[in-house]
C-alpha positions, 0 to 999 in steps of 0.5 A: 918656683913656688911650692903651693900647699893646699889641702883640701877639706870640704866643708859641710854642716847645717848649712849645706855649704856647697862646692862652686861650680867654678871649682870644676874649670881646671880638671881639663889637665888634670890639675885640681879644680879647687886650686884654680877657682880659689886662684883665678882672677876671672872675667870683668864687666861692662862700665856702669853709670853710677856716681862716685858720690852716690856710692860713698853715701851709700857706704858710709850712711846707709850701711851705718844704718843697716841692722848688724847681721846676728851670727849664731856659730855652729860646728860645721867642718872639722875645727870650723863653726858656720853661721849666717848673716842678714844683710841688705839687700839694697843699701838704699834700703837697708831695713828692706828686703835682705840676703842671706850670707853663708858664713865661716871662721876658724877661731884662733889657736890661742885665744887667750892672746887673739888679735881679732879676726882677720877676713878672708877673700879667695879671689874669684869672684864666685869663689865661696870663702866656705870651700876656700877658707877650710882648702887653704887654711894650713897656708896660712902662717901658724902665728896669724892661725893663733892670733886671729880668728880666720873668717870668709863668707860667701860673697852675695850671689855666690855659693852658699849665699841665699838670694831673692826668689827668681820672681823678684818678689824679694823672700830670701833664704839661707840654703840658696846657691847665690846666683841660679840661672837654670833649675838644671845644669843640662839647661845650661850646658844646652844653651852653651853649647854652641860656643866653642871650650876656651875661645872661639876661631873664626867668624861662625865661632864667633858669633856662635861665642857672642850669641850664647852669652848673650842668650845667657845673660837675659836667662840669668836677668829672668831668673833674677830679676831682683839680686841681680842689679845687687852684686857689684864689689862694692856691695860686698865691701858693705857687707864686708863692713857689717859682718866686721861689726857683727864679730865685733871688731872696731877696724877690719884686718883682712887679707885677700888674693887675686880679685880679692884684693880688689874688694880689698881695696874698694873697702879701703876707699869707702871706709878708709878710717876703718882699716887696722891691717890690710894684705892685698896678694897678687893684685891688679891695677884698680884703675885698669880694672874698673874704668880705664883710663881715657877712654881706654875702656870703649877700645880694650876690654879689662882683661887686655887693660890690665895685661892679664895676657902679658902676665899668661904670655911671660910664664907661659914662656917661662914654664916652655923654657924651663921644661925644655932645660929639665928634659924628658926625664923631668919635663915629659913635653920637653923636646930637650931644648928650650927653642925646641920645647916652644916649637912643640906647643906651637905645633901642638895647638896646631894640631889641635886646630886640625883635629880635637882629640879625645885626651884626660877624660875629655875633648880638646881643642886648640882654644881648650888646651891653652885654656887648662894650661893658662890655669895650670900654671897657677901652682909652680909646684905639687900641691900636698894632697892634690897630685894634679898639681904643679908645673911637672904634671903640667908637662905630662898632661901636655905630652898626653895631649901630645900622643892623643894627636899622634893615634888614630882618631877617637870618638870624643866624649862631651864637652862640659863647659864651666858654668860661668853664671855667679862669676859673670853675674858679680864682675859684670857689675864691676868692670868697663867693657866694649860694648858687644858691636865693638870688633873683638876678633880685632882685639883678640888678633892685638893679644895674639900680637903682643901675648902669644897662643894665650891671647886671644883667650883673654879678649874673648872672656871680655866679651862675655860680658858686653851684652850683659843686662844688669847693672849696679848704681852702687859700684865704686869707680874710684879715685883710690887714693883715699888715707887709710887708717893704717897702711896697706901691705901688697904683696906679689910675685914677679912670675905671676901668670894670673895678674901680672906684676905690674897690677901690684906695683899700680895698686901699691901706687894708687893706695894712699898708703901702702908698701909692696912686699915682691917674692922672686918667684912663680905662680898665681898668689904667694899665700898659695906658691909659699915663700916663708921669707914673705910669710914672716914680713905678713905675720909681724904686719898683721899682728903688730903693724911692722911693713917690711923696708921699701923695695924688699924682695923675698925669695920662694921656697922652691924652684919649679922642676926642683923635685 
């Protein structure tokens, strides 16, 4: 449905802003891998113990306290100035040791009429804003480009953002990688090995899953004994806050997609009188996300609470449905009807199961396959610069899985598995989770019951996190209902195959303040699946505070399979 418009244009510079790891996921389809790390919502963490109270006078006290971060702009990617900003490293200290963050902006096209600056977070975690902010510039409306210079960072622990040395000792550096639990990708590879690519099946997979990220969780606490206690959302919302005095502004205007509305919103509750504009894309359920509700949170991993594999399932059938109804000639995997093209997907992850091919450069399993499709699904239609992308070549790539399964066996190449350590190293601070003796093959059998193929993948990203050995007293748990300065504006699509519809409408409502603002549409973000319906009511809301009327829905630019 939604026409995505990403172009991608690397930055570099003085600070050798590095492309993320998590940038590589979604080359399994073909599909560009800088589309489905700037969209992606990834993996929650397990619950932590610290207080409400202990957080918010951290946030409020402690951060007003902390040296505002001086920022030396210099040229890095074309149009784009880069800088880098001290902050602490522990708001109970914050004269202490420090971080170094990788910073970028844009400045505004007409600086005789800037607003401000108006802070951007990708989502991710672990996705740097120094990559994501250059790829998804021209996304944003030509009238916020001119009004606002546009800023992101690289969250603390992620990308470009330098970090404590892995003795602990606490010496910070601003040409670090975040998080770095291997000195060789190799190292890492070797230790994942053993866990089946997407999810594991059956027993030995599964204790082979809980094993490896088990393992790799006590490597990442070893290497990073100091930050990694350090990296819960809502100290990057402290962060956030400084580097908003530090461009000296004297509220913040932000927008973030996917999990960057979560940070948005523990922003929103921790310095509620600080908010000037606040656009939340695509976001999920707060409640959900951190603690549950109950104890909701010893039975169902985040993933599960917030019905991320309700939301797969739904466009996952959508797109199956649709692709069947354009035929062969627009669809490659159709089977020239919607039943018949359902069929087909089932029968080709059960071929999958019996025998992993060799197909796009790499193997596929069953677990594999439904993985690169979940992501796939993320940009309804072609990316301009990217050919990987949209729901038609997600049917080629899928009918290229097709023939692999029907030619005689190959030699299978490598598996590479996404390296996952910076994005668990931040979620895991965040988010309740089932402790690791919890029966999770039992939750993944309730999300195959309920979701289909793409179930099960869900309940195992959980698990990653149950042995997980860091955690941060200094996270936020809610409640999120705290008045705002000035109102919040969520915006969503209904067909949103990474965070599912209904995360945005619990948000809207748990915000003490907001509107919802719904595109009729498919795809992972609307800043990344355009409706130019959507981007009038966000420009005249971040220029001049205007929320569009109660229960407005816009329409997307394009239909899926529209040419």
């Amino acid at each position: 449905m939604n026409r995505a418009s990403h172009r991608s244009r690397p930055a570099a510079g003085p600070h050798r802003i590095r492309a993320a790891r998590a940038f590589r996921a979604a080359r399994r389809l073909g599909t560009a891998g800088a589309v489905a790390a700037l969209l992606a919502a990834v993996l929650p963490g397990p619950a932590l113990a610290a207080s409400e109270a202990a957080s918010e006078a951290v946030s409020q006290a402690a951060v007003d306290a902390a040296p505002v971060p001086r920022l030396d702009w210099t040229g890095c990617a074309e149009g784009f100035e880069c800088a880098t900003a001290r902050v602490p490293l522990d708001y109970h200290a914050p004269r202490g040791e420090a971080l170094d963050l990788a910073v970028i902006r844009h400045p505004a096209a007409d600086p005789a009429h800037r607003i401000g600056s108006l802070f951007y977070n990708p989502g991710g975690p672990a996705v740097p804003g120094t990559q994501a902010l250059p790829a998804m510039l021209t996304l944003f409306p030509e009238e916020v480009r001119a009004r606002f210079d546009i800023v992101s960072f690289d969250p603390r622990g992620t990308g470009g953002t330098g970090g404590t040395d892995s003795t602990g000792t606490g010496s910070s550096s601003s040409s670090g990688a975040g998080v770095l639990c291997f000195d060789d990708p190799a190292q890492e590879q070797a230790l994942l090995a053993g866990t089946a690519p997407g999810y594991p099946e059956g027993a030995d997979q599964q204790r082979a899953w809980a094993d490896g990220y088990r393992r790799l969780g006590r490597q990442c606490a070893a290497r990073n004994p100091a930050l990694l206690p350090h990296l819960s959302t809502a100290n990057t919302a402290r962060d956030t806050d400084l580097l908003r005095r530090a461009v000296g502004d004297r509220q913040l205007s932000y927008l973030g997609t996917s999990y960057g509305t979560y940070l948005g919103a523990t922003y929103a509750n921790l310095f509620p009188g600080r908010v000037r504009a606040m656009v939340l894309d695509s976001a999920m359920d707060p409640v959900a996300w951190s603690t549950g509700r109950g104890g909701q949170a010893a039975a169902e991993g985040t993933l599960l609470r917030n019905g991320n594999d309700l939301a797969a399932g739904r466009v996952l059938d959508a797109f199956l449905d649709r692709c069947g109804e354009a035929g062969p000639a627009g669809c490659a995997f159709s089977a020239g009807t919607a039943a018949d093209t359902r069929a087909r997907f089932t029968d080709l992850l059960q071929r999958l199961r019996a025998r992993p091919v060799a197909a796009l450069g790499t193997t596929f399993t069953a677990g594999s396959a439904v993985e690169a499709t979940i992501v796939s699904l993320y940009a309804a239609n072609p990316v301009p610069g990217l050919p990987g992308t949209g729901w038609g070549r997600l049917g080629a790539a899928l009918q290229a899985l097709w023939a692999a399964t029907e030619a005689p066996a190959a030699p299978l190449p490598p598996v590479v598995r996404q390296s996952p350590d910076q994005a668990l190293a931040v979620v895991c601070s965040d988010s309740a989770n089932p402790p690791a003796r919890a029966d999770y093959p039992a939750l993944a059998a309730l999300a195959r019951s309920r979701s289909g193929a793409v179930g099960p993948y869900f309940a195992w990203a959980d698990e990653r996190c149950a042995d997980w050995p860091a955690r941060d007293r200094d996270r936020y748990d809610g409640p999120w209902n705290h008045r705002t300065a000035r109102p919040v504006l969520v915006v969503a699509n209904t067909g949103d195959p990474g965070m599912p519809y209904e995360g945005s409408r619990a948000m809207a409502r748990s915000l003490a303040r907001a509107e919802l603002l719904t595109v009729d549409g498919y795809g992972h973000t609307v800043l990344a699946n355009p409706s130019a319906c959507a981007a009038r009511y966000e420009t005249r809301y971040l220029v001049d505070g205007t929320l569009p009327a109660h229960g407005t829905v816009c329409a997307p630019d394009r239909e899926p399979f529209s040419g």
